[in-house]
gemmi code that builds the backbone of each chain (N, CA, C; Angstrom):
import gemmi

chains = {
    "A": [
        ("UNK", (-17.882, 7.231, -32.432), (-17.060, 7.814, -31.371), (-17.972, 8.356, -30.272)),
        ("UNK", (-17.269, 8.326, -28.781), (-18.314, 8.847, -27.923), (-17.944, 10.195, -27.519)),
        ("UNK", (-18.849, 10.887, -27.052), (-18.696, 12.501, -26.596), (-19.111, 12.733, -25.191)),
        ("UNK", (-19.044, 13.579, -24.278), (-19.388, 13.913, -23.959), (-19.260, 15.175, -23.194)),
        ("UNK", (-20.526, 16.436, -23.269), (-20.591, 17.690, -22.903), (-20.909, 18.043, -21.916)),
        ("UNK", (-20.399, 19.210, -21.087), (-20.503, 19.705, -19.905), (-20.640, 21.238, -20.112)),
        ("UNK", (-22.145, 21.878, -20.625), (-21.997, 23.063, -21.148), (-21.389, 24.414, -20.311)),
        ("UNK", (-21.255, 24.042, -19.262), (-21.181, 25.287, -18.136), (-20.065, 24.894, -17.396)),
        ("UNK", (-18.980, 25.815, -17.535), (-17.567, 25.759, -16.985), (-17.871, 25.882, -15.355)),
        ("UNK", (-18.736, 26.643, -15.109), (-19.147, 27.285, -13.734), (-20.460, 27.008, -13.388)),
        ("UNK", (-20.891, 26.935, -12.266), (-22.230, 26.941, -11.610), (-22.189, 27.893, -10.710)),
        ("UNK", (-22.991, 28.503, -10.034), (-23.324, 28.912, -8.499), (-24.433, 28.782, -8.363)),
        ("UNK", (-24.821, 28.524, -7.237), (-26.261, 27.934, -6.318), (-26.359, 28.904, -5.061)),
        ("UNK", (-27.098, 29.392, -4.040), (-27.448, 29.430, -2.894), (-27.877, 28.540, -2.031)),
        ("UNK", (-26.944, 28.376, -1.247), (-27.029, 27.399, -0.232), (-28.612, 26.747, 0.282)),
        ("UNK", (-29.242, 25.556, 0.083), (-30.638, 25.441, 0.034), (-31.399, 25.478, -0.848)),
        ("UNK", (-30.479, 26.227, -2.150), (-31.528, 26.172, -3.159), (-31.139, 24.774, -4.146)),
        ("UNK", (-32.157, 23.924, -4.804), (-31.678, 23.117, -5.939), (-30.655, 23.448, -6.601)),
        ("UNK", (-29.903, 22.166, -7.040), (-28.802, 22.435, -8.069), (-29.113, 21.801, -9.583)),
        ("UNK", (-28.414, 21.885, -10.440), (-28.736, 21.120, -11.639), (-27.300, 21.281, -12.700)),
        ("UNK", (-26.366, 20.275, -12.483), (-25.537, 20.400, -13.558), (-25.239, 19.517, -14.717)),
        ("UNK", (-25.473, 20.220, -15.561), (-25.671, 19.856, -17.063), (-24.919, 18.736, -17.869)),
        ("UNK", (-25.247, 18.263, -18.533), (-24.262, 16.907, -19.160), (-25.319, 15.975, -20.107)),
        ("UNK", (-24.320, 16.395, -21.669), (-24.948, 15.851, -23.127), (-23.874, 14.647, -23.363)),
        ("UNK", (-24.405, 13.664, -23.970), (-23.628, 12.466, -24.426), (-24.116, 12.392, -25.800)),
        ("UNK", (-22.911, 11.783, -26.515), (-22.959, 11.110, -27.580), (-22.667, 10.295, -27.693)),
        ("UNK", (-23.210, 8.989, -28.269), (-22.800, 7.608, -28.324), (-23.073, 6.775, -30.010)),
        ("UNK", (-22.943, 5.972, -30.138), (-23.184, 5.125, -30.860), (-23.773, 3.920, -30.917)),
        ("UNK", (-23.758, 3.775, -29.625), (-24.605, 2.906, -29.226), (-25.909, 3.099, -27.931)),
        ("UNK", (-25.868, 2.061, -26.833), (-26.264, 2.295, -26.057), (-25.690, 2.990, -24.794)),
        ("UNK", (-26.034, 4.145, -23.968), (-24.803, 4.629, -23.045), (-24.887, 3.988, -21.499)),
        ("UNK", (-23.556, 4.049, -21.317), (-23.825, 3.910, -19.777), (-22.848, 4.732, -19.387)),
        ("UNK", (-23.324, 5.532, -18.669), (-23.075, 7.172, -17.865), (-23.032, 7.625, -15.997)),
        ("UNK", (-21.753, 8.420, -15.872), (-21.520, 8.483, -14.830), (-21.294, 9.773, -14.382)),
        ("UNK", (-21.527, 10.087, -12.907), (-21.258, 11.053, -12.514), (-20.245, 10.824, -11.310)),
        ("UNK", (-19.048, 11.658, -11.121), (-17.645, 11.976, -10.160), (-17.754, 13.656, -9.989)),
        ("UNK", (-16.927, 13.427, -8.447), (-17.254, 14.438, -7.907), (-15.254, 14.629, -7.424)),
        ("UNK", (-15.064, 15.720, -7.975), (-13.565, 16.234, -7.159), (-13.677, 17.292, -6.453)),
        ("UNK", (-13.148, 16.871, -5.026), (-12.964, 17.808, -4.366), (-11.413, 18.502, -4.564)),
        ("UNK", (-11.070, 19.819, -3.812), (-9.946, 19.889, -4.357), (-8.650, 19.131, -3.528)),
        ("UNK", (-7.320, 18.968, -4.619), (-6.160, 17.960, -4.296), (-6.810, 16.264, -3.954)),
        ("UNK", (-7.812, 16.192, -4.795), (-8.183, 14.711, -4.107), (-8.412, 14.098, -5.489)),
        ("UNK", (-8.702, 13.115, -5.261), (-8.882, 11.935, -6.959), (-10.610, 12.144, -6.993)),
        ("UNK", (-10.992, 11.576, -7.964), (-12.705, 11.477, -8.214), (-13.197, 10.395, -7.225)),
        ("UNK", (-14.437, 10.962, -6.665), (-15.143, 10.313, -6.430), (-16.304, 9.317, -6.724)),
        ("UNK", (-16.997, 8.530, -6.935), (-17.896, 8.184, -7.903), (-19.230, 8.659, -7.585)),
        ("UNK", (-20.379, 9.040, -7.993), (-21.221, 9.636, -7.460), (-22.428, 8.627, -8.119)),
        ("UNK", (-22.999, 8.454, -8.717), (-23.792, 7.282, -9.108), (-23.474, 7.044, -11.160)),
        ("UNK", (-24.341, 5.993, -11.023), (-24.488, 5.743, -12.452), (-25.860, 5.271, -13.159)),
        ("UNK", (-25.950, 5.784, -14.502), (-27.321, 4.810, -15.473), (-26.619, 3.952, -16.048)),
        ("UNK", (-27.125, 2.901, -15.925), (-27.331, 1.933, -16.896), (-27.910, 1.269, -17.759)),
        ("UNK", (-29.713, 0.972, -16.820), (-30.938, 0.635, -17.884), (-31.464, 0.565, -16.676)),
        ("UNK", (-33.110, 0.999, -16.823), (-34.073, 0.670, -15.837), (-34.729, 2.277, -15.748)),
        ("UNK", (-34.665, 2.375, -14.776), (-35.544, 3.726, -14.280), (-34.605, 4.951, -14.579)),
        ("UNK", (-35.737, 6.206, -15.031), (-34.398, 7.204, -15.481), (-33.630, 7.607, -14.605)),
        ("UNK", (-34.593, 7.752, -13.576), (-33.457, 8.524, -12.206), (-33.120, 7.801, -11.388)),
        ("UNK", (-32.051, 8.607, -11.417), (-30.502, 7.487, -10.315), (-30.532, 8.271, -9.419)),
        ("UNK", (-30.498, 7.845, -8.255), (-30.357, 7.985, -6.997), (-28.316, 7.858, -6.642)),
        ("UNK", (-27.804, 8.881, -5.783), (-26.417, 8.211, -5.702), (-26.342, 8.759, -4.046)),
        ("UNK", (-24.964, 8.830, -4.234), (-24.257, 9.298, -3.116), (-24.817, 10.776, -2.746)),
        ("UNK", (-24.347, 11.281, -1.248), (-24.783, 12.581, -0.931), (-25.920, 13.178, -1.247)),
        ("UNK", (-27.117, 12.462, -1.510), (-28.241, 13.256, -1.695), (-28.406, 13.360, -3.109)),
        ("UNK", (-27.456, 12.871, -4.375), (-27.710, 13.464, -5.469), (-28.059, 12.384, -6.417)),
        ("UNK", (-28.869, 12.442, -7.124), (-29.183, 12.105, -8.059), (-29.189, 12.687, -9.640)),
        ("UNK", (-29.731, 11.859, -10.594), (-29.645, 12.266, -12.086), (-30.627, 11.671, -13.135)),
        ("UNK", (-30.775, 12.532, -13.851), (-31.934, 12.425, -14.626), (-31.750, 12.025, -16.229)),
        ("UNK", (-31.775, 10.214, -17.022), (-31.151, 10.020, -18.225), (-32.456, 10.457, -18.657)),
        ("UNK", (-32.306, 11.254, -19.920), (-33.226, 11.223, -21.176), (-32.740, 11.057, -22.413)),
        ("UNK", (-32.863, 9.839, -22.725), (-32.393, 9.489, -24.080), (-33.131, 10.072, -25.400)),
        ("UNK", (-34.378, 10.891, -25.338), (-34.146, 11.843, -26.715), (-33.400, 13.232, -26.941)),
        ("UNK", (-33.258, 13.540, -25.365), (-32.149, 14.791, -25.368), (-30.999, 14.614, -24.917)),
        ("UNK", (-30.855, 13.086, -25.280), (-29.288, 12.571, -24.439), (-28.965, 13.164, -23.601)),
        ("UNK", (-29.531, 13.103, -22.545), (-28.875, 14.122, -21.399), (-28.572, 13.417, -19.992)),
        ("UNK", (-27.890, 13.629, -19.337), (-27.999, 13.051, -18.300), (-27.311, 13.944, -17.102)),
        ("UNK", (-28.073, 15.048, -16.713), (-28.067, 15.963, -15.776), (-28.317, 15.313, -14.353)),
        ("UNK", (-27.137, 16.453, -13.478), (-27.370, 15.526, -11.852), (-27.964, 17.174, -11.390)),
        ("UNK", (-28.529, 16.315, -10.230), (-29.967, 17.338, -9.761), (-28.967, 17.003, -8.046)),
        ("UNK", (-29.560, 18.158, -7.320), (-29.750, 17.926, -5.770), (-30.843, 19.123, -5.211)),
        ("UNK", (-31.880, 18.368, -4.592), (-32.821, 19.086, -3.936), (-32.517, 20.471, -3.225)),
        ("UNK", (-31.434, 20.726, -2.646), (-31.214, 21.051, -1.366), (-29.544, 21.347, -1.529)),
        ("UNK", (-28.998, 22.663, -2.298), (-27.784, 22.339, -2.094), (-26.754, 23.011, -0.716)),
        ("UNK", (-25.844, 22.346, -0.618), (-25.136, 22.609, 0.874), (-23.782, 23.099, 0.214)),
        ("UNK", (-22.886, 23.815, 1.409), (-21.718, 24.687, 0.911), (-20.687, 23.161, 0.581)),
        ("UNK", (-21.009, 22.317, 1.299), (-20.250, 20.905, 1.214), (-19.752, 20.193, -0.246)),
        ("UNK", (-21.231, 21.044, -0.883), (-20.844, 20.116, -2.514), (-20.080, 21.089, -3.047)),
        ("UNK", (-19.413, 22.194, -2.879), (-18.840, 22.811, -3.633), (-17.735, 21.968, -4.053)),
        ("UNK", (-17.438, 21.987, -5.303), (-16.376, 20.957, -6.018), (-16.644, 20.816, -7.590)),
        ("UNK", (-15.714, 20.136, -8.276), (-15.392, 19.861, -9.797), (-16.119, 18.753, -9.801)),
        ("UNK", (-17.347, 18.534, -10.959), (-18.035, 17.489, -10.765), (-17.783, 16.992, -12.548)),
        ("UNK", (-17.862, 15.738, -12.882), (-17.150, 15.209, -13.937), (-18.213, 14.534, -14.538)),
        ("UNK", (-18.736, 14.594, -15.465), (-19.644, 13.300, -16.428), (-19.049, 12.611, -17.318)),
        ("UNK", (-19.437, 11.607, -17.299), (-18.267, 10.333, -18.035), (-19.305, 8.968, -19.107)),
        ("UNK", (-18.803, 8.809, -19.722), (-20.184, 7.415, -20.625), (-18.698, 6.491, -20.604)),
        ("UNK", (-19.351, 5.102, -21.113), (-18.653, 4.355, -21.673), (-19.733, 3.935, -22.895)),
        ("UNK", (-19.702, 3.770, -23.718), (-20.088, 4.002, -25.224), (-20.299, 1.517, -25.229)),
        ("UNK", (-21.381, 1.396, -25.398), (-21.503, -0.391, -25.667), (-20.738, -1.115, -27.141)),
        ("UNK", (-20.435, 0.199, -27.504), (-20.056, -0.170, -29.264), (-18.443, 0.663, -28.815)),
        ("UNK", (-17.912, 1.155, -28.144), (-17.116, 1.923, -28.193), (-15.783, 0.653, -27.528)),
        ("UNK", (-14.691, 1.710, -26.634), (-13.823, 1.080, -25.905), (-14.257, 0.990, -24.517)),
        ("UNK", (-13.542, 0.297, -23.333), (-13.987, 0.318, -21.957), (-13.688, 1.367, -21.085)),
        ("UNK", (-13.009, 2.385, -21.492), (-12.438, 3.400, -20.506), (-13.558, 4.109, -20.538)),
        ("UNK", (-13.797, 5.020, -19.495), (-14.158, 5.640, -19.341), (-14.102, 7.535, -20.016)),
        ("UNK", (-14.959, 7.814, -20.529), (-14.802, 8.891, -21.254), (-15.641, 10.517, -20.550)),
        ("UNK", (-14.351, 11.198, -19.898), (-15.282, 11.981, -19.790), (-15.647, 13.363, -19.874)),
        ("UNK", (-16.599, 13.917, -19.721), (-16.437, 15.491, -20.089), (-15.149, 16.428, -18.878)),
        ("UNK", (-15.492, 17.752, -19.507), (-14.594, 19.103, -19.437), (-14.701, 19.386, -17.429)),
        ("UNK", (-15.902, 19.082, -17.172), (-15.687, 19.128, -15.883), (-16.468, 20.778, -15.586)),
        ("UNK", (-17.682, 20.718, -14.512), (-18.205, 21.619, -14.227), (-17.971, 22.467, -12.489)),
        ("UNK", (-17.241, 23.355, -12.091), (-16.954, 23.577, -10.912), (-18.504, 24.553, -10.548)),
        ("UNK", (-19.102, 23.873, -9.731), (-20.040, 24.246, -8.782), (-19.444, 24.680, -7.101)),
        ("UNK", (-20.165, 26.261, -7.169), (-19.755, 26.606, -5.981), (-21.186, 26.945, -5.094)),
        ("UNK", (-21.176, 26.052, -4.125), (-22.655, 26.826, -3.533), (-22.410, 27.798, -2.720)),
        ("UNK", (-22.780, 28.776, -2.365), (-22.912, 30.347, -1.913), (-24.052, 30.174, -0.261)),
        ("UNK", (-22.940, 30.844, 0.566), (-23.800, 30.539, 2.492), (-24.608, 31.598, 2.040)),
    ],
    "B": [
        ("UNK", (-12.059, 7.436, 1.717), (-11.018, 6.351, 0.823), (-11.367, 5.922, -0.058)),
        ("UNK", (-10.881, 5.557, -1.617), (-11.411, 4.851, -2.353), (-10.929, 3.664, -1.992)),
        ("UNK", (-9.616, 3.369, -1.862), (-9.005, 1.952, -1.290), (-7.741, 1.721, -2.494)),
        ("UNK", (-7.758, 2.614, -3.451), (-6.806, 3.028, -4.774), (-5.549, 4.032, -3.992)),
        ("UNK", (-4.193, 3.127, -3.758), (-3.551, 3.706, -3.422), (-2.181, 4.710, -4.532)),
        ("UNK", (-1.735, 5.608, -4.937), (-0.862, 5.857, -5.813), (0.171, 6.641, -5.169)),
        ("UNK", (1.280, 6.217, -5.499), (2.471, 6.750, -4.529), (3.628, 7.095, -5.990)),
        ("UNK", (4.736, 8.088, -6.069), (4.023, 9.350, -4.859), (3.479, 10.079, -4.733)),
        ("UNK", (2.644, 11.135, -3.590), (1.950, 11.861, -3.855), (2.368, 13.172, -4.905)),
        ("UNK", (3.713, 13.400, -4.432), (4.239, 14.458, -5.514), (5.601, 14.376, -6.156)),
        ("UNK", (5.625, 14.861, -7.448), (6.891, 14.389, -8.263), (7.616, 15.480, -8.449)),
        ("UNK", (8.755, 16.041, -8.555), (9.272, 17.308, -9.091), (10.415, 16.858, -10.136)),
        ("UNK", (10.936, 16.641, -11.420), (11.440, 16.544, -11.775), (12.352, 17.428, -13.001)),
        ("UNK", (13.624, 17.186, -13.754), (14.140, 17.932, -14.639), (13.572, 16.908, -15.824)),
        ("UNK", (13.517, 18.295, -17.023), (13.153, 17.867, -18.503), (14.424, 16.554, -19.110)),
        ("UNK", (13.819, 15.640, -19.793), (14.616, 14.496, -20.264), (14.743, 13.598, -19.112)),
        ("UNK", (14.341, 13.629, -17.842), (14.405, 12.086, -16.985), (13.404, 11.327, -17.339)),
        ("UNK", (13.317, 10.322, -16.334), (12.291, 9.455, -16.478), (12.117, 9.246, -15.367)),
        ("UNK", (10.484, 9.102, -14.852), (10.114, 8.912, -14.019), (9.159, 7.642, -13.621)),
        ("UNK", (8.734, 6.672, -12.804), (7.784, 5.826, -12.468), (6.516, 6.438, -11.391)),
        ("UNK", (5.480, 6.019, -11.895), (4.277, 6.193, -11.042), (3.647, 4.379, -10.299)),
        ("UNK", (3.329, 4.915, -9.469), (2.781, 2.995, -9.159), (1.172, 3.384, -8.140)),
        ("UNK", (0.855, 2.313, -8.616), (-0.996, 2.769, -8.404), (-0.728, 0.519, -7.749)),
        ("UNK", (-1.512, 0.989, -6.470), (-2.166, -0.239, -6.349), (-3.733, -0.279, -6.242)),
        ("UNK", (-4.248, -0.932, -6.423), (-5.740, -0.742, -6.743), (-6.294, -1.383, -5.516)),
        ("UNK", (-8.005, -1.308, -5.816), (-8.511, -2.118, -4.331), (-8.637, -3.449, -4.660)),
        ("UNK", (-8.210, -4.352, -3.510), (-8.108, -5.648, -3.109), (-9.096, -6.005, -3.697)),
        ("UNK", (-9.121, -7.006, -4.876), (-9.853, -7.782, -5.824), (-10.127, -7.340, -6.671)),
        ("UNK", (-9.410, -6.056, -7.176), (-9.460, -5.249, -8.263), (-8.864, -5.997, -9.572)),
        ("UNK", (-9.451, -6.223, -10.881), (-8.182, -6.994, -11.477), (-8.373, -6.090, -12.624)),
        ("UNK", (-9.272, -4.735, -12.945), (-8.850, -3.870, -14.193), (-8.231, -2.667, -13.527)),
        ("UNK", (-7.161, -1.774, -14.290), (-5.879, -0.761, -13.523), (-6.647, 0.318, -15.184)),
        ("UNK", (-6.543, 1.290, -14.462), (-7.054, 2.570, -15.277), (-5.683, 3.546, -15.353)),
        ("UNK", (-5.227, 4.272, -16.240), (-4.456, 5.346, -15.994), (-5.140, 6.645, -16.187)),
        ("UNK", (-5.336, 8.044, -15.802), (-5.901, 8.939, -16.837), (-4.245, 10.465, -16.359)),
        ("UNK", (-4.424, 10.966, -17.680), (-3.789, 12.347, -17.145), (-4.687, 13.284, -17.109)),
        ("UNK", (-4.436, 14.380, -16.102), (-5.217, 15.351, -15.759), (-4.755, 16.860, -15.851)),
        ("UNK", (-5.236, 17.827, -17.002), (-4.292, 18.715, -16.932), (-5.094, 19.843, -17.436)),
        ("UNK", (-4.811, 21.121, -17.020), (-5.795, 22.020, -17.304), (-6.334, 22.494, -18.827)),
        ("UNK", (-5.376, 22.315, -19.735), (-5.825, 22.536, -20.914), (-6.347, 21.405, -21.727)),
        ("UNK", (-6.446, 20.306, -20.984), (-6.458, 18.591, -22.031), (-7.602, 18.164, -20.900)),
        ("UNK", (-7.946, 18.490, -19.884), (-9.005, 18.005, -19.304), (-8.804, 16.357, -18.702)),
        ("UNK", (-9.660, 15.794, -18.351), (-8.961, 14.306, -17.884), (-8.866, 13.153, -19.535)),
        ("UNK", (-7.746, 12.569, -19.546), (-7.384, 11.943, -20.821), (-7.095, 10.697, -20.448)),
        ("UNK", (-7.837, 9.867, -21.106), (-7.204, 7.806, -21.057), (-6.362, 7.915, -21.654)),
        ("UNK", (-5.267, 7.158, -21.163), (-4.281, 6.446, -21.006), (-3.915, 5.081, -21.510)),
        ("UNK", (-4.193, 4.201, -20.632), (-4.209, 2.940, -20.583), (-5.033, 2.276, -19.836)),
        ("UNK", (-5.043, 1.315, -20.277), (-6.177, 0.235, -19.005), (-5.255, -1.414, -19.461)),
        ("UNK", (-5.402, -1.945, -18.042), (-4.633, -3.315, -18.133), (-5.646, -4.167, -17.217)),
        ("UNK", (-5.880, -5.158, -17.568), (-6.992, -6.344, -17.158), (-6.362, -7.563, -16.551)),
        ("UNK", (-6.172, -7.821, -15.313), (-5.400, -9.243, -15.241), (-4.050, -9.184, -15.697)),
        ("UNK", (-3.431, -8.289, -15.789), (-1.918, -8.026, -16.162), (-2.063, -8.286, -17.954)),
        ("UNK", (-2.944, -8.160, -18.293), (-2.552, -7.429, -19.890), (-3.512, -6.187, -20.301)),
        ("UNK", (-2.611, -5.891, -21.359), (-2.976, -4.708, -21.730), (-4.511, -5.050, -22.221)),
        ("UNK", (-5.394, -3.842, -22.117), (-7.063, -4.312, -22.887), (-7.181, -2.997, -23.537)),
        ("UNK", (-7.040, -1.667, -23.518), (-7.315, -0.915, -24.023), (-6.230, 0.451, -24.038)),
        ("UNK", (-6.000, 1.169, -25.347), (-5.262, 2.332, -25.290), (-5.368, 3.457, -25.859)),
        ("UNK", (-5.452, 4.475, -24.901), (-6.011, 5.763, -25.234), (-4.901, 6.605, -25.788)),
        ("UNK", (-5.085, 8.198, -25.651), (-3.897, 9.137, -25.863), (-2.405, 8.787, -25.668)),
        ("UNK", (-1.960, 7.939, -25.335), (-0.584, 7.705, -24.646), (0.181, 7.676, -25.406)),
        ("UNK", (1.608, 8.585, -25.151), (2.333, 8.924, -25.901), (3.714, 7.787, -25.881)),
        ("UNK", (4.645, 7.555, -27.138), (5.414, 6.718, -27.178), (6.648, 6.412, -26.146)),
        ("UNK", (6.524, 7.718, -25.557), (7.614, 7.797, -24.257), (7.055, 7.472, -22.819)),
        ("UNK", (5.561, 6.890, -23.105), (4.529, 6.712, -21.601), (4.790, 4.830, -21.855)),
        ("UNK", (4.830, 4.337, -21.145), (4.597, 2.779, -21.482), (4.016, 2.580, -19.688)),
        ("UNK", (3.164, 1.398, -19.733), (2.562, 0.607, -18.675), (2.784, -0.556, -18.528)),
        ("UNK", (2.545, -1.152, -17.579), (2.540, -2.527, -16.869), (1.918, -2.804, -15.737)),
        ("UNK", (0.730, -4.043, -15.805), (0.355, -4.309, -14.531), (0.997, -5.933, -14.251)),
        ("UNK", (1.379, -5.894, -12.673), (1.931, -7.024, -12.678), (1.380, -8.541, -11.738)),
        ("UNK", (1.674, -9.398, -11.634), (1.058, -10.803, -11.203), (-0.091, -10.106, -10.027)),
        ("UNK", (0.861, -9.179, -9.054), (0.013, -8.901, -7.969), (-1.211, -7.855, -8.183)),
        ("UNK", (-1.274, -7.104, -9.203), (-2.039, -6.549, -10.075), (-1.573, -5.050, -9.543)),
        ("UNK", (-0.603, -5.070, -9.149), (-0.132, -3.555, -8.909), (0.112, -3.308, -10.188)),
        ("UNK", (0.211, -1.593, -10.786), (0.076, -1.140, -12.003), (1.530, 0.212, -11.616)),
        ("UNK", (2.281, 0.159, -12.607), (3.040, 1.207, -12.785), (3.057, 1.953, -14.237)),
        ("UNK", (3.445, 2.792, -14.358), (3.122, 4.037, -15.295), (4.518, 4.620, -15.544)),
        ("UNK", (5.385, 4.421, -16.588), (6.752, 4.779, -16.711), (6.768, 6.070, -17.811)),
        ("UNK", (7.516, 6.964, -17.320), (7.061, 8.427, -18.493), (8.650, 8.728, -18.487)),
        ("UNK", (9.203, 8.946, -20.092), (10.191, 9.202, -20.374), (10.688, 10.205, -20.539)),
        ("UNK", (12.316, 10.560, -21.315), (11.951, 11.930, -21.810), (11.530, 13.062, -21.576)),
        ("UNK", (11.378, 13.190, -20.106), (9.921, 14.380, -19.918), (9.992, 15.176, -20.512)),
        ("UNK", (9.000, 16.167, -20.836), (9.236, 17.325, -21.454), (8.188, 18.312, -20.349)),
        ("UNK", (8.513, 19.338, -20.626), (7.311, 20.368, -19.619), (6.219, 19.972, -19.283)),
        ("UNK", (5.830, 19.991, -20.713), (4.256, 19.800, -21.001), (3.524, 18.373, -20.590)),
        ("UNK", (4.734, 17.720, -19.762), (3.821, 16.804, -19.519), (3.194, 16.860, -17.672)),
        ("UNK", (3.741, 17.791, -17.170), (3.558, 17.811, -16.156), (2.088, 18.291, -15.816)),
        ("UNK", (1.504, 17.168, -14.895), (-0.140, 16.761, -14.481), (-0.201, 16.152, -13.782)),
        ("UNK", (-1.603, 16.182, -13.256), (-2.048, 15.059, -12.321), (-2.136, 13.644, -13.153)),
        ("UNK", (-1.669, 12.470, -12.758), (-1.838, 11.634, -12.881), (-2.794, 10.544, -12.258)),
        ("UNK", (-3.656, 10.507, -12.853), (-4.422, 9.378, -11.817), (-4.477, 7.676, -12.210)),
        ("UNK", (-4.671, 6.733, -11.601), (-4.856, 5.478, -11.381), (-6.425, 5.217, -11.061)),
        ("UNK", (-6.548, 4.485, -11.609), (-8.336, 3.799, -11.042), (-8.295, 2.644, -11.238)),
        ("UNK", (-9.380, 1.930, -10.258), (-9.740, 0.311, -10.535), (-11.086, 0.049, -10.476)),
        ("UNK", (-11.357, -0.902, -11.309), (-12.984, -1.480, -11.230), (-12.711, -2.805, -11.066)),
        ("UNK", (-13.504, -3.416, -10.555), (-13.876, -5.108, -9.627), (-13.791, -6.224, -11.294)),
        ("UNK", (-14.541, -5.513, -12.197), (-13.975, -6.309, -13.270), (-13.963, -5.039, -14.508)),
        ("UNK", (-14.313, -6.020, -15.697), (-13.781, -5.407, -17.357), (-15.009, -4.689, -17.985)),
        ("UNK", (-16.205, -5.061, -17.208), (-17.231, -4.849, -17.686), (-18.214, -2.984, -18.016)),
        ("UNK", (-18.461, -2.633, -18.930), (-18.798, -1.248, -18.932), (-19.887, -0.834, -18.013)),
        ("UNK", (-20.557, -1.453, -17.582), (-21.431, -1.147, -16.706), (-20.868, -1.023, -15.089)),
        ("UNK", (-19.457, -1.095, -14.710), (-18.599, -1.298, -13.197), (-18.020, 0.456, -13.185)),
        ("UNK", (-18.612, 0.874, -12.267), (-17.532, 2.124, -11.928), (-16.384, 1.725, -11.536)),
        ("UNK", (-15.778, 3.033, -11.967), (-13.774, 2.983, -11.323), (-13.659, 3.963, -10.101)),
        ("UNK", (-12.671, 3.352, -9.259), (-12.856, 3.946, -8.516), (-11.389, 4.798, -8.223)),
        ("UNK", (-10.828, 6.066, -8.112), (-9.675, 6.641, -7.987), (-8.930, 6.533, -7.402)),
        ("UNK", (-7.566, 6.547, -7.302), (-6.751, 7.334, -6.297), (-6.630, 8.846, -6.237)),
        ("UNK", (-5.538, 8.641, -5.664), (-5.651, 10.391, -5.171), (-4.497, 11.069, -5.983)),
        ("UNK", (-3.813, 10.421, -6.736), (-3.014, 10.703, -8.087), (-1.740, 10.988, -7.523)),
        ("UNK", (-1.235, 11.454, -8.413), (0.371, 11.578, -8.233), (0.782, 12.945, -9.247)),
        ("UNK", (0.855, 14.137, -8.481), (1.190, 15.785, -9.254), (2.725, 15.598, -9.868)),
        ("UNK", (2.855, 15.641, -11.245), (4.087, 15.298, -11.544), (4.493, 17.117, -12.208)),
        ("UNK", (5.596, 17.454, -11.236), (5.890, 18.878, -12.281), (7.311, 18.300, -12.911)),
        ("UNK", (7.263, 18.979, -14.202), (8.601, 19.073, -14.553), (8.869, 20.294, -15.120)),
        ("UNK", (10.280, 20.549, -14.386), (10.921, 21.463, -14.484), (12.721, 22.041, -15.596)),
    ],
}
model = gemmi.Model(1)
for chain_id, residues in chains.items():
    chain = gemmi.Chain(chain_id)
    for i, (resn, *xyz) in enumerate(residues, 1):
        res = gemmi.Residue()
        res.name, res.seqid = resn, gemmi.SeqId(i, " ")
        for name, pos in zip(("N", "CA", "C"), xyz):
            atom = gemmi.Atom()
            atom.name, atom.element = name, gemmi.Element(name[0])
            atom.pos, atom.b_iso = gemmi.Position(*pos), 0.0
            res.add_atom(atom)
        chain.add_residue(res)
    model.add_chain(chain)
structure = gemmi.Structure()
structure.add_model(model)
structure.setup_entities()
């Protein structure tokens, strides 16, 4: 079965400073993992994905993410955060041994602070 | 835009109707995603339909049934209502079936029931 964790209900950042929000997978197989971004009253956005190759993904808006497959983790980073990203950000796997939907965590609301 | 259209934007209904949701996806889309979205259940699969058949089924309850059709528009039929089912509903599409394709959202459909 696949899992996946989003340890921190909440974030806050200062505007400019790095962000980093958290996200553990469990799989059974090999993962392929995503990051979505909700703003509010709106549907998800897609923000990038791993699949295989280099650990860090580069995506949308400046953000990227970092897979490490001995701490299953796959945390999204932004250098530089802006009041803009404030929003519900979502981590999701689809599991290679599993089903095709998409599975995803609890959902972390990051607020960056002017 | 994702290009995932779902109409309507908002539902208000009484307990025991039935209601339809309809999601068209983006142009050359041929997999239809359902998820519900709700504060205590977090985002939940549904269904997924591939080319107008069913491919995969998640949480969905016996009074939820789906259909995607020739034109690959996707509707979402919920019976019975009861309170508790009232959520965001969302629709998504990916270009194909494959686990490695992000989905991409609509902007859902707020169903209260009352």
């Amino acid at each position: 079965a696949q899992s996946v964790a989003q340890p921190e209900d909440q974030v806050n950042v200062a505007e400019g400073n790095p962000l980093t929000v958290k996200c553990t997978y469990s799989v059974s197989g090999n993962p392929y993992l995503f990051w979505y971004v909700q703003y509010p009253n709106r549907g998800l956005q897609f923000l990038l994905k791993y699949i295989t190759g280099d650990n860090l993904v580069k995506g949308s808006y400046g953000f990227e993410a970092e897979f490490n497959k001995s701490q299953t983790s796959f945390h999204l980073k932004k250098p530089s955060a802006l009041v803009s990203d404030s929003a519900l950000y979502f981590c999701a796997v689809r599991d290679i041994g599993g089903a095709n939907n998409l599975f995803f965590g609890t959902g972390t609301r990051l607020t960056v602070i002017p | 835009d994702s290009g995932v259209t779902q109409t309507p934007k908002h539902l208000i209904t009484a307990t025991g109707q039935r209601v339809t949701l309809r999601c068209s996806p983006r142009s050359g889309d041929l997999s239809v995603y359902w998820y519900q979205q709700s504060l205590d259940q977090g985002l939940q699969f549904l269904i997924q339909y591939y080319n107008g058949e069913e491919r995969a089924k998640g949480n969905i309850l016996e009074r939820f049934s789906a259909q995607q059709f020739p034109d690959l528009h996707s509707e979402l039929n919920l019976s019975s209502l009861e309170l508790g089912d009232s959520a965001l509903y969302f629709c998504a599409s990916s270009s194909t079936d494959s686990l490695t394709t992000e989905a991409f959202f609509g902007q859902g459909t707020r169903l209260t029931v009352v």
